[in-house]
N, C-alpha and C positions, 0 to 999 in steps of 0.2 A: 356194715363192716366188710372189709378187704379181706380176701382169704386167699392166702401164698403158701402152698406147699411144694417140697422139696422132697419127691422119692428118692430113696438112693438105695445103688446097690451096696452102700456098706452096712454095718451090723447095724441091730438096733436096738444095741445095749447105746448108741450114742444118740437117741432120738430125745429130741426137746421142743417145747412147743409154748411161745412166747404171746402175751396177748399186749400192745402197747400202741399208744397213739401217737399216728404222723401227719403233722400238716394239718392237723384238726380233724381226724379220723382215724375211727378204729382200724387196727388187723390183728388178723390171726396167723402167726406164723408157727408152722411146725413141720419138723425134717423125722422122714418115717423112711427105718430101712427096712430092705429087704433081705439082709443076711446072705449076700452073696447071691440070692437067685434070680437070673434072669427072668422066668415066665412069670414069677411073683410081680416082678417089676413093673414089666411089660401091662399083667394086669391092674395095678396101681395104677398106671397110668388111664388107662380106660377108665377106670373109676371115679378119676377126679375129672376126666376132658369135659366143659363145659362146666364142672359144677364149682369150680375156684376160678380167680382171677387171672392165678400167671402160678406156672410149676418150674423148678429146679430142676432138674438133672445132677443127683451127687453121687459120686462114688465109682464114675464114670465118665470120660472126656472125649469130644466126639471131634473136635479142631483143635489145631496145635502151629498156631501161628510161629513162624520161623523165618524172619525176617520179612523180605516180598513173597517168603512160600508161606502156603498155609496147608497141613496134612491132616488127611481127613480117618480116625479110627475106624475102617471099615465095619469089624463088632457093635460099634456104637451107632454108625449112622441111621439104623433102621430104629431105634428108638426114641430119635428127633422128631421122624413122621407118624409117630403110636396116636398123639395126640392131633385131633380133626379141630377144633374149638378153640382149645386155651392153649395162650403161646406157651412156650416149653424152650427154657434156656440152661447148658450147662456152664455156665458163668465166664467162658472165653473171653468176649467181649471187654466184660467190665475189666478183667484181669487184667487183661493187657492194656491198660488205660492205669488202671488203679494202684497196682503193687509198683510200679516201677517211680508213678508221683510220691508213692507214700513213704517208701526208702530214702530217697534224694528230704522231700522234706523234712524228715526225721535229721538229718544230719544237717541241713543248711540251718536248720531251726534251732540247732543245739541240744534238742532233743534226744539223742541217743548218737554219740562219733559212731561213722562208719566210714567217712575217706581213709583210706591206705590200709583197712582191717586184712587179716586174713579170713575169708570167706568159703567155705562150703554152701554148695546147691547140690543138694540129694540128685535130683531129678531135673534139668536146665530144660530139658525140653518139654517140659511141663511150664516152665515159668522163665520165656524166653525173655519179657520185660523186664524182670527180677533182675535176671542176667545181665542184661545192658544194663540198670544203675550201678551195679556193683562195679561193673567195667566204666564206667561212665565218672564213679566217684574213686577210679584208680585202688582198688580192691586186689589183693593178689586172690584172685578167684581161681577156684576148683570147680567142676564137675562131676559128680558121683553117678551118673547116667547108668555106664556101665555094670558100677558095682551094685545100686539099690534095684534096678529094673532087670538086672540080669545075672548079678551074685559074681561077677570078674572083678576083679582084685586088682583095674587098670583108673585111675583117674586122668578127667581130661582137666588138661593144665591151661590156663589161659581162656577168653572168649573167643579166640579164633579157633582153637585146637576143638573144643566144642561144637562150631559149625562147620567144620569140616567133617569130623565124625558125622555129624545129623547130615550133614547133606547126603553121605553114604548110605547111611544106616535107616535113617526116616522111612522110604517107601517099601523096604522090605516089612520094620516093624510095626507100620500099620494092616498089614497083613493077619496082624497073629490076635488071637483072642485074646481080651484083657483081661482076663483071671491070669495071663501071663506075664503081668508087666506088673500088673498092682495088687497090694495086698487088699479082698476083700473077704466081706463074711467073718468066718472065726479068726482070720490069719489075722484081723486087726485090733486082737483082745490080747495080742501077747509082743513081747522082743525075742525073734526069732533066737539071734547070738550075739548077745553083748559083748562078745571080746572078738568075734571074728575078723571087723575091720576100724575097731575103738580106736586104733592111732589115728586113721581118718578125721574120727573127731577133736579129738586132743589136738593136732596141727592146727584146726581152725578154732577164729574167735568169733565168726558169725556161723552160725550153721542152719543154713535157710531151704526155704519149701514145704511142700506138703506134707503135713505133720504125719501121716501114718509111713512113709518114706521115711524122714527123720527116727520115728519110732522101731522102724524095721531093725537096728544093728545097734539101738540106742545102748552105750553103755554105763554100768553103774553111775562113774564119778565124771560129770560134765560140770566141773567147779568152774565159776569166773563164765561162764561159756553165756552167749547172746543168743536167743532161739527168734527165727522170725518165720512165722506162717499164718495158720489164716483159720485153718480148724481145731477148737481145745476145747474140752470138755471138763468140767469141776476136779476130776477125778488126773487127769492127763495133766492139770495146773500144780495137783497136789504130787504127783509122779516128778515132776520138773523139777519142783522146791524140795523135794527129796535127793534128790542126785543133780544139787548144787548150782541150778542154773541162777544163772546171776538176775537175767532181765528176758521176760518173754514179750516178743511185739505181736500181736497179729494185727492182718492190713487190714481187716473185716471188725467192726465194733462187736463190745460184749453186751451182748443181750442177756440178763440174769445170769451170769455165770457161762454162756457158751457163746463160743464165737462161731456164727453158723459160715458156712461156703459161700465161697463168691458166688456161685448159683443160686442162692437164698439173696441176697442181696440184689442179683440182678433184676433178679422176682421180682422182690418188693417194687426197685426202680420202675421197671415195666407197666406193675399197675396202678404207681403212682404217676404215671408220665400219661398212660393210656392209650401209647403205639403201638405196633408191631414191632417185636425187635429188630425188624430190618430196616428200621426207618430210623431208630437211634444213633445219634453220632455218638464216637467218644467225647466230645463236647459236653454234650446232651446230659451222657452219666458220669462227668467231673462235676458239672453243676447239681444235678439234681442230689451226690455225694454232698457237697455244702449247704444246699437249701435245709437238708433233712442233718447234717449236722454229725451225719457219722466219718466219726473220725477213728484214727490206728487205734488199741487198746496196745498200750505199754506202763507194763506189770515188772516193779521191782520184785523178787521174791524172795531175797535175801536183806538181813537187816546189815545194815551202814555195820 
């Protein structure tokens, strides 16, 4: 049996641990947090080095690919090299391959319209691929950079307006520690202020990214409204269909109810492929995405 685990520094009231066969073999997957603390982490890490197959990185991002730049979370880089043994991916890679196929297909396929939507990205420089379909399928897109990673009350209009800001802003804020930028730990058990920047949402008919970003300013009534991200939990599905979300996607499959991180997913690919991550192409993990058959989870949650 394969054994893929994913430490993260977010809570772990969201820990799940799925046991299912791929390609004719068993695994073990399951995502265990650390509640926000780093040394906890750091020791998880040591814990599993050598004794699993392939480890995740969640709750935590250590590249942030920005066209031909790519910026490195200084906070995070010393926890790529914890692990001696077992490769250890925060799911970069596959993202930016994955989310930006899965959007465009979604819409060529008829599967969910999104050419010419109105669009929100919580966080773009998290999901700079995201970004480009949305710009690519003529999306009036937004960027919430600003306001979810740093509470300004400025959206960036457009994808150029976007990489302008980032090309400014990028090397300062990799500078700063990520309990600055993201919510983890307790901060991701609650919505901070549902009405602080709710017009935000109400403007847009897509409102995509990383669902704890999403969650941060989420308010009450998001009627008719499209959610596209990648991490949901039983509990987080039932929050959605509560405050009227029409249709959630995420780019990552539901394993028993949770859609685990693209870091979990890279995992898996990892030690089903049997490289190093540095020898995978994006190629590499679009194929082995259709060998193994995971596909978007898109979830009506409202009845006709």
């Amino acid at each position: 049996m394969k054994h893929i685990v994913s430490v993260s520094l977010g809570s772990s009231t969201r820990d799940h641990r799925v046991e299912m066969e791929l390609l004719g073999e068993k695994y073990l997957i399951e995502r265990i947090g650390m509640d926000g603390d780093l040394k906890k982490l750091k020791a998880a890490i040591h814990q599993y080095d050598g004794k699993v197959d392939a480890m995740g990185l969640g709750g935590i991002t250590m590249l942030f690919p920005v066209g031909e730049k790519t910026y490195f979370l200084r906070s995070a880089k010393p926890l790529m090299k914890t692990a001696r043994e077992t490769p250890i991916v925060d799911g970069t890679e596959l993202k930016m391959v994955l989310e930006k196929q899965a959007i465009i297909h979604l819409d060529q396929q008829g599967i969910l319209p999104i050419r010419g939507k109105k669009a929100l990205i919580t966080v773009a420089f998290d999901r700079y691929s995201m970004a480009q379909a949305f710009m690519e399928l003529g999306c009036d897109l937004v960027c919430g950079d600003l306001v979810f990673s740093f509470g300004f009350p400025f959206l960036l209009r457009g994808f150029n307006s976007f990489r302008r800001v980032v090309k400014m802003l990028a090397p300062v804020v990799c500078l700063l520690p990520f309990e600055m930028l993201y919510p983890t730990g307790e901060r991701e058990e609650y919505v901070e202020n549902p009405e602080k920047y709710a017009r935000y949402y109400r403007e847009a008919e897509i409102i995509a990214g990383d669902f704890l970003y999403i969650q941060r300013y989420m308010p009450d009534d998001l009627e008719g409204k499209v959610i596209i991200t990648n991490t949901v939990t039983e509990d987080n599905v039932r929050e959605l269909k509560r405050r009227g979300v029409q249709t959630l996607v995420t780019t990552t499959p539901n394993f028993e109810g949770r859609s685990f991180g693209n870091n979990v997913i890279q995992a898996i690919i990892i030690a089903a492929i049997g490289k190093k991550p540095s020898e995978i192409t994006g190629e590499e993990y679009m194929q082995m995405i259709k060998t193994l058959n995971f596909t978007p989870r898109v979830e009506r949650l409202q009845k006709a």
